[in-house]
C-alpha positions, -999 to +999 in steps of 0.1 A: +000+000+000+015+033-009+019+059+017-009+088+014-001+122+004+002+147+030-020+181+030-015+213+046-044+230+037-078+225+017-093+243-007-124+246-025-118+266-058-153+279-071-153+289-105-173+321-111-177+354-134-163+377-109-136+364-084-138+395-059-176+397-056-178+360-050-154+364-027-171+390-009-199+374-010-187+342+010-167+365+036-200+381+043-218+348+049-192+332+071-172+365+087-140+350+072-115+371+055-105+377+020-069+369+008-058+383-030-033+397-048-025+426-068-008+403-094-037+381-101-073+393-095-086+361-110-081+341-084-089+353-051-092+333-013-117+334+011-106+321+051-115+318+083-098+344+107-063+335+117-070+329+149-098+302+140-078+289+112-084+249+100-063+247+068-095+256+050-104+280+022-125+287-007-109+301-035-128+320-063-118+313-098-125+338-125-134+325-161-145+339-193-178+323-206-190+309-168-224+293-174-237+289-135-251+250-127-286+248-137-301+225-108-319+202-101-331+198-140-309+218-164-287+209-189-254+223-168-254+200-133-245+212-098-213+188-100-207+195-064-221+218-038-212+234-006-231+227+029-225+248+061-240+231+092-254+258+120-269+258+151-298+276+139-308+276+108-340+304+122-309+322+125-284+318+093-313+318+065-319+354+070-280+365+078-272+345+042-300+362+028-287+396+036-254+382+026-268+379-011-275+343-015-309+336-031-331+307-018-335+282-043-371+274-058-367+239-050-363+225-015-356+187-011-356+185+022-393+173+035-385+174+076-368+209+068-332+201+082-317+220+053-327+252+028-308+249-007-290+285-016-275+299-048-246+316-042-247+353-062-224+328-095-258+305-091-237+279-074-261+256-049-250+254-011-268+242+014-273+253+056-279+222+072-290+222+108-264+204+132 
């Protein structure tokens, strides 16, 4: 068996139409702080504080053409989707609503543990109650 690869951080790369907004968007939601440079505004990274840092971040891709994922039923698929679990979800649907995200017309979720998002690039993400 081969020995597995060692990480030191994670990230997420969304791609999107415009890298900063997306980021600002994300940094709203979770109070996490933007990282980008002057040298390439395409790419810019979104993280949690320093002092409550887990190797984690989502990066924001820029690309020319973006077509957002068209779920549940569209011809582009979600291919993957974020979920942030919370304490309350009474209390995160209307801070990620003031964020910008947009509540998506179709809810899965018949007991009402989760409420699908689009992100302000149409990407789905879920708040899940913990």
């Amino acid at each position: 068996m081969s020995t597995p690869i060692r990480t030191t951080s994670y990230v997420y790369a969304l791609d999107c139409p415009d890298a900063g907004a997306l980021a600002e968007f994300y940094a709203r939601l979770l109070g996490w702080d933007i990282h980008s440079s002057e040298e390439d505004d395409e790419w810019v990274d979104v993280a949690p504080p320093a002092d409550g840092d887990h190797g984690f971040s989502i990066a924001c891709q820029q690309i020319e053409n973006y077509r957002a994922p068209d779920w549940p039923d569209g011809p582009i698929p979600q291919q993957a989707h974020l979920d942030f679990h919370v304490s309350s979800l009474a209390e995160a649907v209307p801070h990620a609503e003031a964020a910008g995200a947009t509540r998506h017309s179709h809810q899965p979720s018949e007991e009402g543990t989760f409420v699908v998002f689009l992100d302000p690039a149409g990407h789905p993400f879920c708040l899940c109650e913990a």
